[in-house]
DRENPA-3360 file (N, C-alpha, C; in nm, 2 decimals, always signed):
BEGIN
1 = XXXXXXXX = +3.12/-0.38/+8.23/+3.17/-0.39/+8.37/+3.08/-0.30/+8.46 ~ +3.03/-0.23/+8.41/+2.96/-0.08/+8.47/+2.82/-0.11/+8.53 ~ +2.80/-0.22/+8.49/+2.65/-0.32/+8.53/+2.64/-0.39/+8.60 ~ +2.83/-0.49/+8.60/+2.83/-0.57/+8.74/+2.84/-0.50/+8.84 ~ +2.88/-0.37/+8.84/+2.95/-0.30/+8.97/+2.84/-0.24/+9.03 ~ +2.70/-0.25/+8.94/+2.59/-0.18/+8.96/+2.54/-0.27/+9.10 ~ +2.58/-0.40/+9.13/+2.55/-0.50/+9.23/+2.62/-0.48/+9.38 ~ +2.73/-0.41/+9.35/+2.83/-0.41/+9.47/+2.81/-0.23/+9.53;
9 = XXXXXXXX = +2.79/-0.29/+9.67/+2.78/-0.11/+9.75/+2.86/-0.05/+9.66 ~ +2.85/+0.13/+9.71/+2.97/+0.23/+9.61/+3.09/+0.18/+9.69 ~ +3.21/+0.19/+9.57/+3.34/+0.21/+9.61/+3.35/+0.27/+9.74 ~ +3.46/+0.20/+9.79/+3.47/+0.30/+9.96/+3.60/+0.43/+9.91 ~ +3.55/+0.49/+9.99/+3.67/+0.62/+9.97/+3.81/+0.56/+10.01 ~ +3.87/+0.71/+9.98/+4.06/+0.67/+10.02/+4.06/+0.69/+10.16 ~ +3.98/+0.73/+10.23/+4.00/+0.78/+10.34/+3.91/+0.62/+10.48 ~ +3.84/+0.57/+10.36/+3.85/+0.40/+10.46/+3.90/+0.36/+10.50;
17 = XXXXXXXX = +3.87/+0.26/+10.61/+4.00/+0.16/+10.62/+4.02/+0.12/+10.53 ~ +4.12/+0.01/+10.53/+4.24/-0.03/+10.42/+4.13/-0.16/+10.42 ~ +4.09/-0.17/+10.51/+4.02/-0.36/+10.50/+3.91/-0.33/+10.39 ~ +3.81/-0.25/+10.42/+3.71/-0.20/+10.39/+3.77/-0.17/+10.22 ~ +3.83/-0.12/+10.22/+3.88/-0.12/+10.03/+3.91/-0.28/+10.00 ~ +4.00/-0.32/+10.06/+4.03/-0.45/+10.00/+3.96/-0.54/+9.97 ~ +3.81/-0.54/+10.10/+3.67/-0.64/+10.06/+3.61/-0.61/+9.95 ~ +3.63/-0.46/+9.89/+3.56/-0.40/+9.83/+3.61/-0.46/+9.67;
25 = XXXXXXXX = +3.75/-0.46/+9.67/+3.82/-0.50/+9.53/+3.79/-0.67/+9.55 ~ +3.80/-0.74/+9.66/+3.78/-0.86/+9.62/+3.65/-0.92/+9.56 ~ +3.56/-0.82/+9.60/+3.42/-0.87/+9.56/+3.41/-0.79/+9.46 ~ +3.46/-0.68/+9.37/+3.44/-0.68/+9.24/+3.54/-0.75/+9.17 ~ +3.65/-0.82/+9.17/+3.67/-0.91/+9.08/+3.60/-1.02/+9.09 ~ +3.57/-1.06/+9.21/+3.47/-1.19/+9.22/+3.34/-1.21/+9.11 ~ +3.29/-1.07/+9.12/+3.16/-1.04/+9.03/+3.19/-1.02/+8.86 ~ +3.36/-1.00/+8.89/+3.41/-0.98/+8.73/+3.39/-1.14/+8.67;
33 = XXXXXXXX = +3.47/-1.19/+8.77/+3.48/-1.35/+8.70/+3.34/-1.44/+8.69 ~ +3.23/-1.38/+8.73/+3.10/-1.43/+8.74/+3.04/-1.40/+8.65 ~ +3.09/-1.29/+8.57/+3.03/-1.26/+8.41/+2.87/-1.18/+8.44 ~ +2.81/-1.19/+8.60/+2.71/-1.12/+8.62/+2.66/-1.08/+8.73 ~ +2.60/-1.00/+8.72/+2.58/-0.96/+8.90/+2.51/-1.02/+8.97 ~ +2.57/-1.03/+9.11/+2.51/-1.13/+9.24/+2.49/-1.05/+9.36 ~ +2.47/-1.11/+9.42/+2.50/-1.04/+9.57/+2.57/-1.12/+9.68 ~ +2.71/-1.02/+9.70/+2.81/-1.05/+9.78/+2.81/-1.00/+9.85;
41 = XXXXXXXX = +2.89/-1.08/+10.00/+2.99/-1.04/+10.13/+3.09/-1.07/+10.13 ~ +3.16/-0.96/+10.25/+3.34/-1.03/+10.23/+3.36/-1.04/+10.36 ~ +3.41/-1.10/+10.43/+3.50/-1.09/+10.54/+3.63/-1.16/+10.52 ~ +3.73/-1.13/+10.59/+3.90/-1.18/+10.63/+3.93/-1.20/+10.76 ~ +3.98/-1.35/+10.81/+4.04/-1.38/+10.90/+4.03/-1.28/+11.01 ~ +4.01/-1.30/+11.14/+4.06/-1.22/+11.24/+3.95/-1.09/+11.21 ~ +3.85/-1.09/+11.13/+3.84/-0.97/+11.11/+3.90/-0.80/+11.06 ~ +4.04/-0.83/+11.02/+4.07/-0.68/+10.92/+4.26/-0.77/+10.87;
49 = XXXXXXXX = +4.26/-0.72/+10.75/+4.38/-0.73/+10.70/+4.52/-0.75/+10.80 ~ +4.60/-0.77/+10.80/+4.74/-0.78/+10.83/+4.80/-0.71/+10.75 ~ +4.91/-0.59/+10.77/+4.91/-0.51/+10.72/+5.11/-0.57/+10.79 ~ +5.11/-0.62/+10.76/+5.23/-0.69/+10.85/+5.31/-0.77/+10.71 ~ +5.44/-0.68/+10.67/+5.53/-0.79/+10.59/+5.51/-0.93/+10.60 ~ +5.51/-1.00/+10.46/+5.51/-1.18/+10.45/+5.43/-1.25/+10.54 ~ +5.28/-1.17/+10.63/+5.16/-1.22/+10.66/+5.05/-1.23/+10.55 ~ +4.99/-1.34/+10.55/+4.93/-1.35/+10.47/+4.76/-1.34/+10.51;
57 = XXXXXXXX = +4.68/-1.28/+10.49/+4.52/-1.28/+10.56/+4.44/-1.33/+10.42 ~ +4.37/-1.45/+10.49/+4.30/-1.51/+10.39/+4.14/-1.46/+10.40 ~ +4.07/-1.43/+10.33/+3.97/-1.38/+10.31/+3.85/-1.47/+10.22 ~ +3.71/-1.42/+10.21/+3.64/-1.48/+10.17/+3.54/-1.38/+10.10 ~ +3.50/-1.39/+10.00/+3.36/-1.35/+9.96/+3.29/-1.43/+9.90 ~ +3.16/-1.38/+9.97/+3.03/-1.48/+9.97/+2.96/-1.41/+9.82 ~ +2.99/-1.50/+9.73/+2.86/-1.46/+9.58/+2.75/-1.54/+9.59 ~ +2.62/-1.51/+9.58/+2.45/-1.57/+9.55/+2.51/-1.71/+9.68;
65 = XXXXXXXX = +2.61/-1.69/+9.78/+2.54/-1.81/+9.89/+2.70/-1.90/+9.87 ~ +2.79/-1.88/+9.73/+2.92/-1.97/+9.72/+3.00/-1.87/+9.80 ~ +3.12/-1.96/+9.86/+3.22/-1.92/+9.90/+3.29/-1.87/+9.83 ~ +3.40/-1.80/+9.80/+3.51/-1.76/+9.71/+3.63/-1.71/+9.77 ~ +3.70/-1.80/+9.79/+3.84/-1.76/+9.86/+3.96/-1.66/+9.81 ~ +4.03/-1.60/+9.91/+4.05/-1.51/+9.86/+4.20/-1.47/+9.95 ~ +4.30/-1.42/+9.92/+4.40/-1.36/+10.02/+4.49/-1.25/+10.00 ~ +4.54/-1.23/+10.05/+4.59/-1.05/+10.08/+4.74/-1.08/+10.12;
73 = XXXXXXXX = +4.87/-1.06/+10.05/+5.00/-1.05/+10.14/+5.06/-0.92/+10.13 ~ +5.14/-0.89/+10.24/+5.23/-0.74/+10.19/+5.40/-0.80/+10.22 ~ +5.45/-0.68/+10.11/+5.55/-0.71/+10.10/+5.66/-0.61/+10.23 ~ +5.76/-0.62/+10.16/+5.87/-0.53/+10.28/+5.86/-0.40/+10.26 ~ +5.87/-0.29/+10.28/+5.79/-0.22/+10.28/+5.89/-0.17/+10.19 ~ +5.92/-0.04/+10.08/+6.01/-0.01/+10.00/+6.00/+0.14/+10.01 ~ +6.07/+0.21/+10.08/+6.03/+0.34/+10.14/+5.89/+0.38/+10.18 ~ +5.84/+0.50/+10.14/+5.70/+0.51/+10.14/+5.56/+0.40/+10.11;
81 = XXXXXXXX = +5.61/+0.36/+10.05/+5.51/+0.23/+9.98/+5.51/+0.10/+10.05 ~ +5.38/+0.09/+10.07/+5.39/-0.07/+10.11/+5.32/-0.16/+10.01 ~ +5.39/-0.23/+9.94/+5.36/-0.33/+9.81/+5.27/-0.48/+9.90 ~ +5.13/-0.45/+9.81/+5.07/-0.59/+9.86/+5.01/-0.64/+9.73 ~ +4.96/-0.83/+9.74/+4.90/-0.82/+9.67/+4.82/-0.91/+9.69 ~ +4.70/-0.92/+9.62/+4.59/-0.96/+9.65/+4.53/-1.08/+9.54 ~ +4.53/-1.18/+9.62/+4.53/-1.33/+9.52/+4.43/-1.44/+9.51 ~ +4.36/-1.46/+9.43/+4.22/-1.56/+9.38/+4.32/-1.67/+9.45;
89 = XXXXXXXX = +4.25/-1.74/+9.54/+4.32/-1.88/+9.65/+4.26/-1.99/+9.58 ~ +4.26/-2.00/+9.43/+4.22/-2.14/+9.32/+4.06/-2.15/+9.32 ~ +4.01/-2.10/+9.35/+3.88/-2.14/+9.33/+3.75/-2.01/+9.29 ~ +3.68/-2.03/+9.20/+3.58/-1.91/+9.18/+3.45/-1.98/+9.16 ~ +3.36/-1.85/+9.10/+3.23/-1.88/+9.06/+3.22/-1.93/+8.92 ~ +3.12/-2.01/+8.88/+3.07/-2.01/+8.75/+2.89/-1.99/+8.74 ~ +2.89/-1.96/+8.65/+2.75/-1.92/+8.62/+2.70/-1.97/+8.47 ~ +2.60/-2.07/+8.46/+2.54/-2.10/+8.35/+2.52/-1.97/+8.22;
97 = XXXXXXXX = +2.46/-1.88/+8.32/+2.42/-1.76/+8.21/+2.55/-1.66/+8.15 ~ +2.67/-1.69/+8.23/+2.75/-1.61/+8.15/+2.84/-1.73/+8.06 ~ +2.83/-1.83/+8.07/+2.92/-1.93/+7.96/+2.81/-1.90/+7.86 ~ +2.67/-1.91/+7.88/+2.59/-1.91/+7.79/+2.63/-1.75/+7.68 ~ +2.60/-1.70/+7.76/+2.62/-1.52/+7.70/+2.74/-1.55/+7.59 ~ +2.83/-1.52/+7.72/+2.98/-1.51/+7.67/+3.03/-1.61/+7.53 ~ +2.96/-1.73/+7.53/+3.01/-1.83/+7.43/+2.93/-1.77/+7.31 ~ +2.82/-1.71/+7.30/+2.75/-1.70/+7.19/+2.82/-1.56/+7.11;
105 = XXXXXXXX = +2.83/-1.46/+7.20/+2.91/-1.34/+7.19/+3.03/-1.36/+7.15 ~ +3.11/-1.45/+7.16/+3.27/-1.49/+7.10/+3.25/-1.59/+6.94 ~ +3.14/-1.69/+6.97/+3.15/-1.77/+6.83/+3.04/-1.75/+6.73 ~ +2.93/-1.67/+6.80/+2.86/-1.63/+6.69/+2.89/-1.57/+6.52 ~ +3.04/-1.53/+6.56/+3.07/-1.53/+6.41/+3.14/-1.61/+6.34 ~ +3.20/-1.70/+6.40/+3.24/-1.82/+6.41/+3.15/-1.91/+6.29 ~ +3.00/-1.92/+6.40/+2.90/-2.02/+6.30/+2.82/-2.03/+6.41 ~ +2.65/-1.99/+6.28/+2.60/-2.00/+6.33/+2.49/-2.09/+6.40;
113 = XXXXXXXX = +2.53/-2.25/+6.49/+2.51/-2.35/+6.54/+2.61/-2.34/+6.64 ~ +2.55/-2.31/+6.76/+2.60/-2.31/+6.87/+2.52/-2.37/+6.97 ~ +2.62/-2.46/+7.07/+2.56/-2.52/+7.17/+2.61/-2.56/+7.30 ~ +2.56/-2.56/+7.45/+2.69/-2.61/+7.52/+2.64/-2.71/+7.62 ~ +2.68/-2.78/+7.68/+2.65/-2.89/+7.75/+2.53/-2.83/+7.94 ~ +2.53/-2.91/+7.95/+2.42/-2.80/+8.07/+2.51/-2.79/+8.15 ~ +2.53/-2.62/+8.18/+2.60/-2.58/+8.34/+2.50/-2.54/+8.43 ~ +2.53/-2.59/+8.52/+2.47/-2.57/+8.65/+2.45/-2.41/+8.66;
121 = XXXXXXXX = +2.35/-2.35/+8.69/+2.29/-2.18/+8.73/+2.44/-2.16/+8.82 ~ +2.47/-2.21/+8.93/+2.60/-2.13/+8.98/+2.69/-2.30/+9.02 ~ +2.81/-2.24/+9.03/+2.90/-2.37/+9.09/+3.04/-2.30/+9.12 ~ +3.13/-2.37/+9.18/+3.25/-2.35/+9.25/+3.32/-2.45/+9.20 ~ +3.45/-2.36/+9.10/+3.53/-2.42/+9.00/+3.65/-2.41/+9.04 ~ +3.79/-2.43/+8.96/+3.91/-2.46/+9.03/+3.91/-2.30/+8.92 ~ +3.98/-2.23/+8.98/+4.07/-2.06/+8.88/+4.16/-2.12/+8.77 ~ +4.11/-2.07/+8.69/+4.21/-2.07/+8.54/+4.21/-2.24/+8.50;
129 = XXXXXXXX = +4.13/-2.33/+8.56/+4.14/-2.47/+8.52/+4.02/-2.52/+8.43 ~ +4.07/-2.61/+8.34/+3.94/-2.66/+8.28/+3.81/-2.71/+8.34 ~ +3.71/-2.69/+8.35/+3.58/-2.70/+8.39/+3.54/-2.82/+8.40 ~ +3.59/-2.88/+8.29/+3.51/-3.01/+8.26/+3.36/-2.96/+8.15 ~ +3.32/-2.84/+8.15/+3.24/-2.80/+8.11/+3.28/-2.76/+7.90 ~ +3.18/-2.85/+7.84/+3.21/-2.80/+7.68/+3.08/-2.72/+7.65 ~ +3.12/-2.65/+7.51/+3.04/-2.53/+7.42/+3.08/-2.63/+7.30 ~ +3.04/-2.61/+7.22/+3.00/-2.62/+7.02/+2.99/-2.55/+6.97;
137 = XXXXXXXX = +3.09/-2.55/+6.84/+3.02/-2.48/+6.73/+3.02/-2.57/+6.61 ~ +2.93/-2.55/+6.47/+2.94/-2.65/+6.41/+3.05/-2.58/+6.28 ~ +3.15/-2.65/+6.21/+3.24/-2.66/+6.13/+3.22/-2.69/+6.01 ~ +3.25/-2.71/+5.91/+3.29/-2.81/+5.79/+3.41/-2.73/+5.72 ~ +3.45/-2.90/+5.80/+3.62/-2.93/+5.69/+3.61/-3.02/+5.61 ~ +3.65/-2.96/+5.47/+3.67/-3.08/+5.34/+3.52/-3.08/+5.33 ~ +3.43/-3.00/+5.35/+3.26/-3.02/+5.32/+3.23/-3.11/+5.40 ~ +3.25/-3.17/+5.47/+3.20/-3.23/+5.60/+3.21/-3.17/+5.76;
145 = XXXXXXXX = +3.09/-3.16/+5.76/+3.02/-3.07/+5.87/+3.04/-3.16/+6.01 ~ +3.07/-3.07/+6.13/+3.11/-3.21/+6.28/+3.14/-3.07/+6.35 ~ +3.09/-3.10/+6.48/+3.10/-3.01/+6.58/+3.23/-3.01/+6.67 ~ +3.29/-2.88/+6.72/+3.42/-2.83/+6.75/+3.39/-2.83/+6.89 ~ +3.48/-2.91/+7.01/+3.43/-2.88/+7.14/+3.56/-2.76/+7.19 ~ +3.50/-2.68/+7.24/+3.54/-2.58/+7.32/+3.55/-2.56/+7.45 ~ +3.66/-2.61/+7.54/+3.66/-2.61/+7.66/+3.64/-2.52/+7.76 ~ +3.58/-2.50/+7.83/+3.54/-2.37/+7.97/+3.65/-2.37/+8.08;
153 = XXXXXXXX = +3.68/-2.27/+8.11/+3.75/-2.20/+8.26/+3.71/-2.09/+8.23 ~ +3.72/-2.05/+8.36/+3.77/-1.89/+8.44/+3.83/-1.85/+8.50 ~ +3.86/-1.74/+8.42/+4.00/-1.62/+8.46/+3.98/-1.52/+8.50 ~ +4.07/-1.43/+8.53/+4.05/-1.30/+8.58/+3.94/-1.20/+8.55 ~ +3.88/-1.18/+8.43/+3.81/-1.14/+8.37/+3.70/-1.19/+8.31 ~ +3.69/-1.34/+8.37/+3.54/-1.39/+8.35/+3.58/-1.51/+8.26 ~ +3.47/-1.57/+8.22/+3.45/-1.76/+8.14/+3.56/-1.69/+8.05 ~ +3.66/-1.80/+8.03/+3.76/-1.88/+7.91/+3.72/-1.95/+7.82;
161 = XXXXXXXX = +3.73/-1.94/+7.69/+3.69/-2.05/+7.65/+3.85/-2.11/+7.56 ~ +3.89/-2.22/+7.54/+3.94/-2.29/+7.47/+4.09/-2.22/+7.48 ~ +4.11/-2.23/+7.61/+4.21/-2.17/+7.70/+4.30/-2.07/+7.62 ~ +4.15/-1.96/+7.61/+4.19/-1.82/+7.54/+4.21/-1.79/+7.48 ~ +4.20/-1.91/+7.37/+4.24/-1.93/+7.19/+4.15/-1.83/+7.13 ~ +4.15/-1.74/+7.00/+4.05/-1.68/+6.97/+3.96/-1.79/+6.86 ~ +3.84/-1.77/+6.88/+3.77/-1.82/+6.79/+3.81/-1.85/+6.61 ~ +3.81/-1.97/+6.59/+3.89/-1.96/+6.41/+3.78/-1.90/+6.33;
169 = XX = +3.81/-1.89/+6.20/+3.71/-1.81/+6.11/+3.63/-1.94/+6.04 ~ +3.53/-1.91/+6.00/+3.47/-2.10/+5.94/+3.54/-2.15/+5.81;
% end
């Protein structure tokens, strides 16, 4: 993680505005689920958060040129605390080179025949949904050898594969 963040200006202080933090978290999880570092902008509606119970400010960060939607609500305020939270609006990045990474890193012990169908260098996916996008590994059950497809999404924490099943043993 300490590599992607190596892409994004330094953390803003506590003493920022509150928008200026929030752009700041949206675009390192954006960079999280990208599996690698890009270069991003953020802006929000109106230009700065709503800081306004059950308003909702929808936001954007821009990764390598994609959009990535993004939005911000607060809740009622509960004494000192004002409870907000901050929400992926269905859609993220993908990146060829981190399904590539990340698939070989998860099934390489799996077996070693691995392969995945061509992903596009970057694209704009639906959050947490299947891609449409497969990976391979090769198998043999009963001594007959046949390739295992592995389905792609992205989650919070970057490429899914086979909706977060862990890899079986050969």
């Amino acid at each position: 993680m300490k590599t992607l963040l190596g892409a994004l200006p330094p953390e803003p202080t506590e003493d920022a505005a509150f928008t200026e933090r929030v752009l700041w978290t949206m675009r390192k999880h954006t960079v999280a689920m990208a599996g690698i570092p890009g270069r991003t902008s953020a802006a929000c509606e109106g230009g700065k958060v709503s800081e306004k119970p059950g308003v909702t400010t929808r936001c954007t960060v821009t990764y390598n040129g994609v959009k990535v939607p993004w939005s911000i609500r607060f809740e009622e305020p509960a004494g000192d605390l004002k409870p907000y939270e901050i929400t992926n609006a269905g859609q993220t990045v993908l990146t060829a080179k981190s399904v590539y990474g990340e698939f070989w890193r998860e099934y390489n012990r799996v077996s070693k025949h691995l392969r995945c169908g061509k992903v596009p260098d970057l694209e704009l996916v639906a959050y947490g949904q299947d891609t449409g996008h497969r990976c391979q590994y090769a198998s043999s059950i009963d001594g007959k050898a046949r390739w295992v497809n592995v389905p792609v999404s992205v989650g919070e924490r970057g490429v899914i594969f086979d909706n977060g099943r862990s890899p079986e043993s050969p």
